[in-house]
C-alpha positions as CSV (number, residue, x, y, z in Angstrom):
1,X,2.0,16.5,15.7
2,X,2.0,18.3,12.3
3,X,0.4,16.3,9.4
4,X,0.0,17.0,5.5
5,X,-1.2,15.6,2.7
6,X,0.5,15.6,-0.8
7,X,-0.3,14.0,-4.1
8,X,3.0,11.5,-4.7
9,X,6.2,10.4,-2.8
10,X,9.2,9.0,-3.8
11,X,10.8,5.6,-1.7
12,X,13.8,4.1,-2.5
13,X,13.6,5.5,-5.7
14,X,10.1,4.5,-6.5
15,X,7.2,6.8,-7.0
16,X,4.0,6.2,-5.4
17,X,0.8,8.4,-5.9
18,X,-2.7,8.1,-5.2
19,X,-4.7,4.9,-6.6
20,X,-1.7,2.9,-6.9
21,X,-1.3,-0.6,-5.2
22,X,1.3,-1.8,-3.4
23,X,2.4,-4.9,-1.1
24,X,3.0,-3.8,2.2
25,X,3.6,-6.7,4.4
26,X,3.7,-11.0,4.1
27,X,1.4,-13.1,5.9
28,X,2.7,-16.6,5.5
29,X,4.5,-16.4,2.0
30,X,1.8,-14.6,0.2
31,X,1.9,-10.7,0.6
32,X,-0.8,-8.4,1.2
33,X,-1.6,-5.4,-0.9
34,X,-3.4,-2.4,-0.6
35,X,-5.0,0.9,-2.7
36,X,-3.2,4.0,-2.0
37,X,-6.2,6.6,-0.6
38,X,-4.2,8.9,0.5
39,X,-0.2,9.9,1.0
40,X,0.7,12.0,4.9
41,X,3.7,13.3,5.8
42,X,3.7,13.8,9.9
43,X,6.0,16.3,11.5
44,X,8.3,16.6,8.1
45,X,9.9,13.1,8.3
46,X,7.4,10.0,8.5
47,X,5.4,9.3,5.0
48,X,2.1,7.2,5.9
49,X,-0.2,5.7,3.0
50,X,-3.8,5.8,4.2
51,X,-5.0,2.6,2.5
52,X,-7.6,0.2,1.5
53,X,-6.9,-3.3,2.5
54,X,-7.3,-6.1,0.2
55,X,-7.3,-9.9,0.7
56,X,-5.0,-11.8,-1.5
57,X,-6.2,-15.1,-2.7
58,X,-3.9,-16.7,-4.6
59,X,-1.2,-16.8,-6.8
60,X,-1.9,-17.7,-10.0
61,X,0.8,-19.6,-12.1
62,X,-0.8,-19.3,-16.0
63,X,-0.8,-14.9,-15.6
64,X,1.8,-14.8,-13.0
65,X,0.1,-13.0,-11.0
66,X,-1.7,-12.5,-7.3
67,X,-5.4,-12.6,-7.4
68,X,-7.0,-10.3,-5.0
69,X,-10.1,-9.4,-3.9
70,X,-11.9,-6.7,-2.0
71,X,-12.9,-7.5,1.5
72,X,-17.0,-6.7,2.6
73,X,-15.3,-4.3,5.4
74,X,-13.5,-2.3,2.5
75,X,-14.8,0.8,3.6
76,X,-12.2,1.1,6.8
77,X,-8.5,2.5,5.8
78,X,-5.9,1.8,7.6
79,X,-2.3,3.5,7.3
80,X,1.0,2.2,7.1
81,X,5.0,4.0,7.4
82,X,5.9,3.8,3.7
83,X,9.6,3.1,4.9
84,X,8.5,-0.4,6.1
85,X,6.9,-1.6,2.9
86,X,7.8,-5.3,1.9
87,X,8.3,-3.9,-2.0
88,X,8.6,-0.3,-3.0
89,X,6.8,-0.7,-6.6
90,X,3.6,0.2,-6.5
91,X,1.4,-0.4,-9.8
């Protein structure tokens, strides 16, 4: 299995690139976000995102906005097929 790194991918017409977030799956009706480490391609035709988890809290109606915080076991990544991201825009 052949594996490279590069420095930004485009899905669905979005552009991701390391240190972006991005929600990647829903747990309940609250999705789960994550910081873009690094970007793979394996054997020329999967695009993974190594990424650091983080644990959403809330959504909070005065900024519109998630709140999220790092969990204390931050330090494991975790990668995920960036075809089978809930929402493409990453921030």
């Amino acid at each position: 299995m052949g594996r490279c790194h590069i420095c930004q991918i485009f899905v669905n017409g979005n552009i991701t690139q390391k240190y972006m977030i991005f929600a990647h799956l829903l747990n309940g009706n609250m999705p789960e976000f994550g910081l873009v480490k690094n970007i793979f391609v394996v054997d020329s035709r999967v695009f993974c995102f190594e990424y650091q988890p983080f644990q959403t809290i809330c959504f909070d109606r005065n900024i519109m906005a998630y709140q999220v915080e790092v969990p204390r076991s931050a330090q494991a990544t975790e990668l995920v097929d960036a075809e089978k991201l809930v929402d493409y825009t990453s921030h």
